[in-house]
C-alpha positions as CSV (number, residue, x, y, z in Angstrom):
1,X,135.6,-10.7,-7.7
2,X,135.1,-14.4,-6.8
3,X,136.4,-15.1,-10.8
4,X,139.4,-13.4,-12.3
5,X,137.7,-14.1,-16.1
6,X,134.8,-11.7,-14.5
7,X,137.4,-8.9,-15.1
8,X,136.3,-9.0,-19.0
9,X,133.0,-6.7,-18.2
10,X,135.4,-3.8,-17.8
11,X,136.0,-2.5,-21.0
12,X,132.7,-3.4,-22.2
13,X,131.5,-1.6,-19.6
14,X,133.6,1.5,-20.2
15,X,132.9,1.1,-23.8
16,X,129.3,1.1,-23.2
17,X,129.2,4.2,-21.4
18,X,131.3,6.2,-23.9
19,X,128.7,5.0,-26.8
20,X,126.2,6.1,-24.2
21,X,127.8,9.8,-24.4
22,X,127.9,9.9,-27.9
23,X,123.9,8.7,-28.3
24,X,123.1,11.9,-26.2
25,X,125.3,14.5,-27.8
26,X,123.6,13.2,-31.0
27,X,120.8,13.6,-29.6
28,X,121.1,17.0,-28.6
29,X,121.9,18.2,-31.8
30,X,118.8,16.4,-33.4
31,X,117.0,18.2,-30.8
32,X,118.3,21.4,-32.1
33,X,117.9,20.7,-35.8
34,X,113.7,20.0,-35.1
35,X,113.8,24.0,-34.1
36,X,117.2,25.4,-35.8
37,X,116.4,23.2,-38.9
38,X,119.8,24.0,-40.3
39,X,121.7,23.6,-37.7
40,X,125.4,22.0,-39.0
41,X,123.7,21.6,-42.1
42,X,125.1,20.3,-44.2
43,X,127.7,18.6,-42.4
44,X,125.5,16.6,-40.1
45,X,122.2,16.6,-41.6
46,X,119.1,15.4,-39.6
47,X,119.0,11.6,-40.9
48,X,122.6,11.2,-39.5
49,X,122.0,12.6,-37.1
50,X,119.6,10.0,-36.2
51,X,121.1,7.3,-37.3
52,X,124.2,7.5,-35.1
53,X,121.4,8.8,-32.1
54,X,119.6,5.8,-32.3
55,X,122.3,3.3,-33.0
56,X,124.4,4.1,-30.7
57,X,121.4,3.5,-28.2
58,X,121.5,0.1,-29.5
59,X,125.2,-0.5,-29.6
60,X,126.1,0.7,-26.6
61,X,123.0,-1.6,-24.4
62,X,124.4,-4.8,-26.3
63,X,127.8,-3.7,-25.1
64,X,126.2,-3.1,-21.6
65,X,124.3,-6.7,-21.9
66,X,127.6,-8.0,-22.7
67,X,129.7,-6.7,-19.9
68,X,126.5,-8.0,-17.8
69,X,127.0,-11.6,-19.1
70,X,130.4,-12.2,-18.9
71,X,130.1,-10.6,-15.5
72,X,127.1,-12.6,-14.3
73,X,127.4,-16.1,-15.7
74,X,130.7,-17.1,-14.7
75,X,129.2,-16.2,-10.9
76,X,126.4,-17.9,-11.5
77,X,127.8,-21.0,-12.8
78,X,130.7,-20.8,-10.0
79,X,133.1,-21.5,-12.7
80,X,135.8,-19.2,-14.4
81,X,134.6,-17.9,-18.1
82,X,135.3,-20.5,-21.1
83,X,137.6,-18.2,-22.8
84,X,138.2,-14.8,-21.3
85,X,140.7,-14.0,-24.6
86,X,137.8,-15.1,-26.8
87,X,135.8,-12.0,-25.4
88,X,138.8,-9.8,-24.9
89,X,139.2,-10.4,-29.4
90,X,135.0,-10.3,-29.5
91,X,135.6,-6.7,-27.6
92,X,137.8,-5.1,-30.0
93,X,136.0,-6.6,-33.2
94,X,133.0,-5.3,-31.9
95,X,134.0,-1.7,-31.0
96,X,136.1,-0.9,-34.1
97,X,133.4,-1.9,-36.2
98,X,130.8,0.3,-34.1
99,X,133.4,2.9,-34.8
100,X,133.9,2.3,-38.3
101,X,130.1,2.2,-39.2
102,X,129.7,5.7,-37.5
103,X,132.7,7.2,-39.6
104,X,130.9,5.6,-42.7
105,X,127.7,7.6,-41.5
106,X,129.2,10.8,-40.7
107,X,131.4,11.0,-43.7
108,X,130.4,8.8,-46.6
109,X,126.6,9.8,-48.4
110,X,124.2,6.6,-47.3
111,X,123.8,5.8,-50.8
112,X,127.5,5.6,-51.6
113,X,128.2,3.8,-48.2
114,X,125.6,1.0,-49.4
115,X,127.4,1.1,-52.4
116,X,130.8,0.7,-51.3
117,X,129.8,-1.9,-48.6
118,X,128.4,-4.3,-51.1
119,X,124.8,-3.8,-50.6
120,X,123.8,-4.4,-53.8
121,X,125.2,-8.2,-52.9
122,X,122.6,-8.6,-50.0
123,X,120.0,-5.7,-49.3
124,X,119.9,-5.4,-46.2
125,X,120.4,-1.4,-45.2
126,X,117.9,1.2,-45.5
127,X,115.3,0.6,-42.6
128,X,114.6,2.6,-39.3
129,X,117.3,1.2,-36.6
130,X,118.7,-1.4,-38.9
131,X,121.1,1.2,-41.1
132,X,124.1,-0.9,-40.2
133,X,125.9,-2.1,-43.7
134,X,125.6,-5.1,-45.1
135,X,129.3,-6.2,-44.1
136,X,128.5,-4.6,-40.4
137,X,125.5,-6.7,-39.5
138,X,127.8,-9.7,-40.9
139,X,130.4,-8.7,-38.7
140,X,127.7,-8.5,-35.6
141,X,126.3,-11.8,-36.3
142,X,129.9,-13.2,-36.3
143,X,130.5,-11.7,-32.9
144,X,127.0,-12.6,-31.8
145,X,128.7,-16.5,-32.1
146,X,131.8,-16.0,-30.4
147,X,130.0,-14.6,-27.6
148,X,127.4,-17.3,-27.4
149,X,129.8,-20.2,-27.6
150,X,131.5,-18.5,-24.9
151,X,129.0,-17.7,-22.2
152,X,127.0,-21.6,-23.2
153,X,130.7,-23.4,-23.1
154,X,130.9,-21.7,-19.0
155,X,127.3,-22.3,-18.3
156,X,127.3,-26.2,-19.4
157,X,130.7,-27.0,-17.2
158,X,129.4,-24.9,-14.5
159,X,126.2,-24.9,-12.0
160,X,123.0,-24.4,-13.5
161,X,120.5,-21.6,-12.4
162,X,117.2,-20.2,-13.2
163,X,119.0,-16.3,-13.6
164,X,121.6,-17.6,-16.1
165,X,119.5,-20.2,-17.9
166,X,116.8,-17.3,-18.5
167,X,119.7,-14.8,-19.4
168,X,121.0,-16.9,-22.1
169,X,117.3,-17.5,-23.2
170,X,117.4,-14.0,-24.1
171,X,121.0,-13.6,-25.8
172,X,119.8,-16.3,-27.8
173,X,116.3,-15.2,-28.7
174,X,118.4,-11.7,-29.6
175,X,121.1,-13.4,-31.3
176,X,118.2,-15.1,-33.7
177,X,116.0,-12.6,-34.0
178,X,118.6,-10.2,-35.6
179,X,118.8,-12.8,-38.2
180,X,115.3,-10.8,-39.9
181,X,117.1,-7.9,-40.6
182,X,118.8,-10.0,-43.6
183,X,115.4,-10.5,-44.9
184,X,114.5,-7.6,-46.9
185,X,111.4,-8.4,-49.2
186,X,110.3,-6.3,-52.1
187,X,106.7,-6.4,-50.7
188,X,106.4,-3.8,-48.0
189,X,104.0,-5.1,-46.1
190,X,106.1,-7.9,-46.0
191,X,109.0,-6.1,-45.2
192,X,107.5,-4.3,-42.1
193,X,106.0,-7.8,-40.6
194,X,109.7,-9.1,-40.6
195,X,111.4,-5.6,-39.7
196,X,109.4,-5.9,-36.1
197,X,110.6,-9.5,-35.7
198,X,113.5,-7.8,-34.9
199,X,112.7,-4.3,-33.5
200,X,109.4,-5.3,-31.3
201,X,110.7,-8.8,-30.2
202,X,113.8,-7.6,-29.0
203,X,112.6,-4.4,-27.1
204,X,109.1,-6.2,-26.1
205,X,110.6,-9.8,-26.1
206,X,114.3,-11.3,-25.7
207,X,115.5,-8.3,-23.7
208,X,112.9,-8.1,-21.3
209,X,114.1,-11.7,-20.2
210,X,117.6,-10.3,-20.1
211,X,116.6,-7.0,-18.3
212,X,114.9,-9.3,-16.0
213,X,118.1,-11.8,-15.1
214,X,119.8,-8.9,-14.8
215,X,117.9,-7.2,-12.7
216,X,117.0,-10.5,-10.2
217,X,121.0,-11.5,-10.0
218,X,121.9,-7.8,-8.8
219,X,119.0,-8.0,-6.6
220,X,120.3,-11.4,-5.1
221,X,123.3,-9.7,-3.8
222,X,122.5,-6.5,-2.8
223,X,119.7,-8.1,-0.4
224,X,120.7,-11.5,0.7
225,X,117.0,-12.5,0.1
226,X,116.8,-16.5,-1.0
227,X,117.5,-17.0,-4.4
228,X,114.4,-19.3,-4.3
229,X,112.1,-16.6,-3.5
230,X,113.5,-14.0,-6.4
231,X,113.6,-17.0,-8.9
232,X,109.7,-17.7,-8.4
233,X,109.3,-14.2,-9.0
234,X,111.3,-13.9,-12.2
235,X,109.3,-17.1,-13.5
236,X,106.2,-15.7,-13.2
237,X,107.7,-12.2,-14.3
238,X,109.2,-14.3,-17.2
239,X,105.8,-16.0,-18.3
240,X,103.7,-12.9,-18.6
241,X,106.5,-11.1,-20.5
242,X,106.4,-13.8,-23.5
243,X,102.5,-14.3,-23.3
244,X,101.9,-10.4,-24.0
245,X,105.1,-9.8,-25.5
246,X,105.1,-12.1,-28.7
247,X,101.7,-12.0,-29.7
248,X,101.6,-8.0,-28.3
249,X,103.9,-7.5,-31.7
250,X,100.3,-7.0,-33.6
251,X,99.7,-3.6,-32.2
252,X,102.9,-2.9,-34.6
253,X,100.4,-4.7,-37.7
254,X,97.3,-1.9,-37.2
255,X,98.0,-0.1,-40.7
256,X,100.4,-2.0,-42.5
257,X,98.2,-4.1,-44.9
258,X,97.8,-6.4,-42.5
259,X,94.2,-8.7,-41.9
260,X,92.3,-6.8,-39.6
261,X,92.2,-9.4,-36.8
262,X,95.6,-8.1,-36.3
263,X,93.8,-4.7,-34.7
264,X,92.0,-7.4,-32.0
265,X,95.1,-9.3,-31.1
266,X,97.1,-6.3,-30.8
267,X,95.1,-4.7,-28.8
268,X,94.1,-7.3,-26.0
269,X,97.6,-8.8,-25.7
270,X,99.3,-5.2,-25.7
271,X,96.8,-4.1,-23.0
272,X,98.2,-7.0,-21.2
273,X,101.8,-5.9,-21.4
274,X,102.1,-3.4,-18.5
275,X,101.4,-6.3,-16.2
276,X,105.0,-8.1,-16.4
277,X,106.3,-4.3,-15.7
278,X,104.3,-3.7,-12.8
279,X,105.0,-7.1,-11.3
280,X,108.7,-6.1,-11.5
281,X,108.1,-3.0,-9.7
282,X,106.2,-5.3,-6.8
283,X,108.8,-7.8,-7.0
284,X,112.0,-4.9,-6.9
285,X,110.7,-3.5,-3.6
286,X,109.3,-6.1,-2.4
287,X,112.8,-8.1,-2.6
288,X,114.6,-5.2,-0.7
289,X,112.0,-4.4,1.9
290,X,113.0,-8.4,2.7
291,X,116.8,-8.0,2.7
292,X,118.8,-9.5,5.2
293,X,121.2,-6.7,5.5
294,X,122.3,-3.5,4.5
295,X,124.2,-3.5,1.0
296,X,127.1,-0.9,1.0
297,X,126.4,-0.3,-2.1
298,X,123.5,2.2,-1.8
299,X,123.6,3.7,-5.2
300,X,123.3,0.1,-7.1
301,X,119.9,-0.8,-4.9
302,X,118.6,3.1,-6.0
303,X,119.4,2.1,-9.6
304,X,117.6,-1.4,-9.3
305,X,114.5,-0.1,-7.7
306,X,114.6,2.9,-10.5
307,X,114.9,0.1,-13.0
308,X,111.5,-1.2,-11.8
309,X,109.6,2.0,-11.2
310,X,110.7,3.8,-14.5
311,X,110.3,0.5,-16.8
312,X,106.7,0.2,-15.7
313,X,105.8,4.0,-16.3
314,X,107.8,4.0,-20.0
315,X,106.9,1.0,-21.2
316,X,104.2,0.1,-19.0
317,X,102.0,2.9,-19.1
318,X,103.1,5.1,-21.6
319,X,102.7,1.8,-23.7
320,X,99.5,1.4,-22.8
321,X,98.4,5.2,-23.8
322,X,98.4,4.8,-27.2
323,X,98.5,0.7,-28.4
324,X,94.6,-0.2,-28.4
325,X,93.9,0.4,-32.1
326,X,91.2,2.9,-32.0
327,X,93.4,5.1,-30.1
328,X,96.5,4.1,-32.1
329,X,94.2,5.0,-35.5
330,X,95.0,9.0,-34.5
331,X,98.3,8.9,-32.3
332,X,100.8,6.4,-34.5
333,X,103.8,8.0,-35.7
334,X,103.3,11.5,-33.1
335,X,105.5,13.0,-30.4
336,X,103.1,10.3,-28.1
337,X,105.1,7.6,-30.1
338,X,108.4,9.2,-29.2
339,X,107.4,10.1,-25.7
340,X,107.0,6.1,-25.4
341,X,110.2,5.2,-26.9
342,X,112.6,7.8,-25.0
343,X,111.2,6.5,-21.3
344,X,110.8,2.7,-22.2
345,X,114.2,2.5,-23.2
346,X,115.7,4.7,-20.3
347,X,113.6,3.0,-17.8
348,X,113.8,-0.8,-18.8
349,X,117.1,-1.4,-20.2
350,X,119.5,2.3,-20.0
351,X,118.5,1.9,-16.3
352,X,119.2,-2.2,-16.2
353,X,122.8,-1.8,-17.6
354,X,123.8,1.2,-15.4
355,X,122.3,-1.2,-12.9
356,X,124.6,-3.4,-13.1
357,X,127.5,-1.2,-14.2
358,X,127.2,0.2,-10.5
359,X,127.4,-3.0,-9.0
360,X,129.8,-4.9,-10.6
361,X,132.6,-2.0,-11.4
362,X,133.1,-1.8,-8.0
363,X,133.5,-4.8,-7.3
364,X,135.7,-5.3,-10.9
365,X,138.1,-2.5,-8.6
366,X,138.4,-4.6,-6.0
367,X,135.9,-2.7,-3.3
368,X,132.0,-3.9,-2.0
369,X,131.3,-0.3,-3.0
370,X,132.5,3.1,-3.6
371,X,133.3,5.5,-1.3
372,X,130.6,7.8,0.5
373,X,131.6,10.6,-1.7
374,X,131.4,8.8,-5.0
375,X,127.4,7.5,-4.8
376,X,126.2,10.7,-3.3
377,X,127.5,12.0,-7.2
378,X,125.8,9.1,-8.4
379,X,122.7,9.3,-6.5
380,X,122.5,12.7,-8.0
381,X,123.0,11.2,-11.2
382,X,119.9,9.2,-11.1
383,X,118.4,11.7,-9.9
384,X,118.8,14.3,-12.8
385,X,118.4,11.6,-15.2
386,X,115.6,10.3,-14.0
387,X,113.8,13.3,-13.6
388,X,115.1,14.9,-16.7
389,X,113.8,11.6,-18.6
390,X,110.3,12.3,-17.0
391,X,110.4,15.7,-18.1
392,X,111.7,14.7,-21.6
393,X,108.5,12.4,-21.7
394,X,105.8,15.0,-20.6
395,X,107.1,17.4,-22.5
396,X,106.7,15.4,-26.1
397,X,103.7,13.9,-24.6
398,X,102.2,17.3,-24.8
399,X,103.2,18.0,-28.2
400,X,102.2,14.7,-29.9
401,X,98.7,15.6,-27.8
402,X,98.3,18.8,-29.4
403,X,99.9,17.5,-32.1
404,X,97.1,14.5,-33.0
405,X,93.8,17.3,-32.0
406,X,95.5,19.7,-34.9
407,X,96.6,17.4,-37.2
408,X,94.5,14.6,-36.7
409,X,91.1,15.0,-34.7
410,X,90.2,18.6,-35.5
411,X,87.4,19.5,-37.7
412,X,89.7,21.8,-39.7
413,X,93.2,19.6,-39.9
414,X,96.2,21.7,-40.2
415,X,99.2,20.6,-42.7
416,X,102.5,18.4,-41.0
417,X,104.8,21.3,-41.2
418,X,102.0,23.9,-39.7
419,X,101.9,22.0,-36.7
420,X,105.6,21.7,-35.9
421,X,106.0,25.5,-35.8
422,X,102.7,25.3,-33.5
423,X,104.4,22.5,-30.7
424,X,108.2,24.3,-31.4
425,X,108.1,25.2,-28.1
426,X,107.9,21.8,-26.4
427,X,110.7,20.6,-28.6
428,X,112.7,23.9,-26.8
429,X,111.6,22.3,-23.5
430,X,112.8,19.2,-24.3
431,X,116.1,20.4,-25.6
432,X,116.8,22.2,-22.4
433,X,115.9,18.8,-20.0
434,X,118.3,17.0,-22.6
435,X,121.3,19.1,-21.5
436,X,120.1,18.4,-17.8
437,X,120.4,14.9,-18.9
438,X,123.8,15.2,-20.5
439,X,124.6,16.8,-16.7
440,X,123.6,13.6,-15.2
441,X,125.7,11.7,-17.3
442,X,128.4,13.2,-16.3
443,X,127.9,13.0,-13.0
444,X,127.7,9.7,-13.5
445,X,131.1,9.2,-15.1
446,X,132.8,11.3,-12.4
447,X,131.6,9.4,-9.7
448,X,133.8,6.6,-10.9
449,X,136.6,9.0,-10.4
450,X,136.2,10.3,-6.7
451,X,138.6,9.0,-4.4
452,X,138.2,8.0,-0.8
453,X,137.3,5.3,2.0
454,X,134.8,2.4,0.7
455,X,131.7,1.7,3.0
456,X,132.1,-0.7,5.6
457,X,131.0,-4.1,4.2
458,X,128.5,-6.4,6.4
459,X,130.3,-9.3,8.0
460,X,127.3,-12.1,6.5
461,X,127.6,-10.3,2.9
462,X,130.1,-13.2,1.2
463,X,127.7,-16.1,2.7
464,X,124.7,-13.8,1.6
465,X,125.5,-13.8,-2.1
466,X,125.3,-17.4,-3.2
C-alpha cells in the first residue's frame, strides 16, 4: 500500500462479502419457496425471505463501494485518509445495524417491527427495497455523513483527479438520492414517482458513475496505460450515462398514472441506455489490449474485463428487451423483469466491487498479487459465477416469455397462479444454477486462503501506477 489509512477497506471488504453470502443463501431458499411453497414456512415466509435477499444485495455493494473509496481516494489524492478512526466507528455503526435490521426481519412480524421502530412517527417502511425501519434509514443517513466528510476532507488536501472527482459525484448523488425514501406520500402515484428517485437513479444513475471510477482506477494500474487516455474515456462514458440515465427513469412512469408523454421519453432515452454499457465494454479491452506490461494480478484484469462484458449484456441488452413501452405494456412485472434485474446487478456493480476486492486485498496483504494457486481458484470462481448468472438469466428469460404469451398475449389468458405451475420447471433450473453459483462463491472466498509464492511483479509496475 502506498497509504497505511488505505488499510480501512479491509473489513469493509470482508464484511461485504459475508453480506454477499447471506444475499445468496436467501436467495436460494426463495428459489425453493416459488416451487416448495411452504418451504420453512412459517418460520421464514416468502416476504422475508425477500426482504433480507434483496437487502442484503444492497448493503453489502454499499459496503463494497465503501471499502472501494477509502481504498481509492486516498491513492488518488496521494494523501493519507482524513480520519481512518472516523471510518473504522462508521464500520461498526454500519454493520451492527445491517445486523440488527435483519434480526428485526427474521424474528419480529413487519407490522410490529414498524411499530416498535417508531414508524408511525415518520412513514417511511413498507416499499419494495426500502423495508429498512424508520430508525435504520436514520442511522444510514448518519453514516452516509461521516463517510462523506471523510473521503471530501482527503480529496480537498490532496491532488485532484478526474476518477476521484467523478467517484465522489456518485457517493454524493447516492447519499441525496436516498433522502426520497423519507418521502412517503398518501397519493400512490406520487409515491412511485419518488420511490424511483431512489431505486432507478441509483442503479441507472449515481452508481454507474461510481461503477465507472471504479472500474477506470483498477484499470489504471493493472495496465500502465496514461491516465489521460482512460480519463477521456470515462468522460464520455460519464456523459452518456447521465443523458440516458436520468431522463431513462420514465420507462419506470409507463402505468403508474403518469401523463402519457412519459411512455415517449421513456422509451427513446431508455433505448439509449445500452450505449454508455457498450462503450465500457470498448473502453475495458480496449485499455488492456494497450497495457504497457503484464499485471501479476491476472484474476483482477479477468474481473474488470467481466465487469464490462456482463454490465452491457444485463443492463445493456437485457434492458433494452423489454423498456420501449409497447413491449413493456405485456412484459412489466414477469420473470423478463427479474431476468433483467439478477444480470444487471451481477454484471455492473457485484462484478465492479469483486473487481476491486481482487485488486486491492492483495495489495491491503502486503503482495502485487496472490499466488499462482490462489487466482486459478478464482479464475474458476468467475467463471462459475459468471456462467451460472447467464444461465440464471436464460432460464427466467424463458419463463417470463412463456409466461407473458399465457398470461398476457394469448387469445385465451390463463389465471397468475395457472401459469406458475406451467413455467415451475424453469424456476427448478434456476434453483439448481443458484447452487452452482453459491459454488462460485466459495471458491471465491477460499482463494483468499491458499497459501504460496506471489507472482513476480514487473520492475516499471510502481512508476506505472501513478
Amino acid at each position: 500500500m502506498q497509504y497505511k489509512s488505505q488499510a480501512v477497506a479491509k473489513p469493509y471488504f470482508i464484511a461485504a462479502i459475508g453480506l454477499f453470502v447471506a444475499q445468496i443463501l436467501f436467495g436460494l431458499v426463495m428459489g425453493l419457496q416459488y416451487v416448495v411453497g411452504d418451504f420453512l414456512f412459517p418460520a421464514i415466509p416468502f416476504n422475508v425471505a425477500r426482504m433480507v435477499h434483496t437487502n442484503a444485495l444492497i448493503v453489502w455493494l454499499l459496503m463494497g463501494f465503501m471499502g472501494s473509496a477509502y481504498y481509492l481516494v486516498p491513492e488518488e489524492a496521494e494523501t493519507e485518509l482524513h480520519s481512518p478512526k472516523l471510518a473504522l466507528a462508521l464500520f461498526w455503526i454500519f454493520l451492527v445495524a445491517a445486523a440488527l435490521t435483519v434480526l428485526g426481519y427474521l424474528m419480529v412480524p413487519y407490522a410490529t417491527l414498524a411499530k416498535i421502530t417508531g414508524n408511525d412517527l415518520l412513514p417511511t417502511m413498507g416499499r419494495e427495497f426500502l423495508e429498512q425501519p424508520t430508525i435504520t434509514k436514520i442511522g444510514i443517513v448518519v453514516v452516509a455523513l461521516g463517510f462523506l466528510f471523510n473521503l471530501t476532507m482527503t480529496f480537498l488536501k490532496g491532488r485532484k483527479t478526474a476518477i476521484s472527482s467523478i467517484l465522489l459525484l456518485g457517493l454524493w448523488g447516492l447519499a441525496i438520492m436516498f433522502l426520497f425514501s423519507f418521502y412517503n406520500p398518501d397519493n400512490l402515484v406520487k409515491d412511485k414517482y419518488y420511490w424511483w428517485f431512489v431505486v432507478h437513479l441509483w442503479v441507472e444513475g449515481v452508481w454507474e458513475l461510481i461503477l465507472g471510477a471504479i472500474l477506470a482506477f483498477v484499470l489504471i494500474k493493472v495496465t500502465g496505460v496514461d491516465r489521460e487516455v482512460i480519463e477521456k474515456w470515462l468522460y464520455v462514458i460519464i456523459t452518456l450515462t447521465l443523458i440516458s440515465g436520468i431522463l431513462g427513469t420514465g420507462h419506470h412512469f409507463y402505468w403508474i398514472g403518469a401523463p402519457e408523454y412519459w411512455q415517449w421519453i421513456g422509451s427513446v432515452f431508455s433505448a439509449l441506455e445500452p450505449i454508455p454499457f457498450f462503450a465500457m465494454t470498448v473502453f475495458a479491452f480496449n485499455i488492456v489490449n494497450k497495457r504497457r506490461r503484464e499485471h501479476p494480478n491476472k484474476a483482477a484484469v479477468l474481473w474488470a474485463l467481466g465487469t464490462s462484458v456482463m454490465a452491457f449484456l444485463g443492463a445493456g441488452v437485457w434492458g433494452f428487451l423489454h423498456t420501449l413501452a409497447p413491449v413493456n405494456y405485456y412484459t412489466h412485472g414477469t420473470q423478463i423483469t427479474a431476468a433483467h434485474g439478477h444480470m444487471a446487478f451481477y454484471g455492473a456493480y457485484v462484478m465492479v466491487v469483486l473487481t476491486m476486492i481482487s485488486y486491492a486485498m492483495p495489495v491491503i496483504r502486503g503482495r502485487a498479487a496472490n499466488s499462482e494457486r490462489s487466482q486459478v481458484l478464482e479464475m474458476w470462481s468467475f467463471w462459475l459465477m459468471t456462467i451460472a448468472m447467464v444461465f440464471i438469466t436464460l432460464f427466467l428469460t424463458a419463463a417470463g416469455i412463456l409466461q407473458v404469451y399465457l398470461q398476457r398475449f394469448s387469445d385465451t389468458p390463463q389465471p397468475f397462479m395457472v401459469v406458475q405451475e406451467k413455467i415451475a420447471l424453469f424456476y427448478w433450473l434456476r434453483e439448481f444454477t443458484g447452487l452452482v453459483f453459491l459454488l462460485g462463491l466459495v471458491l471465491y472466498i477460499a482463494s483468499f486462503f491458499v497459501k504460496g509464492e506471489a507472482p513476480a511483479t514487473s520492475g516499471k509496475l510502481a512508476g506505472a501506477t501513478r
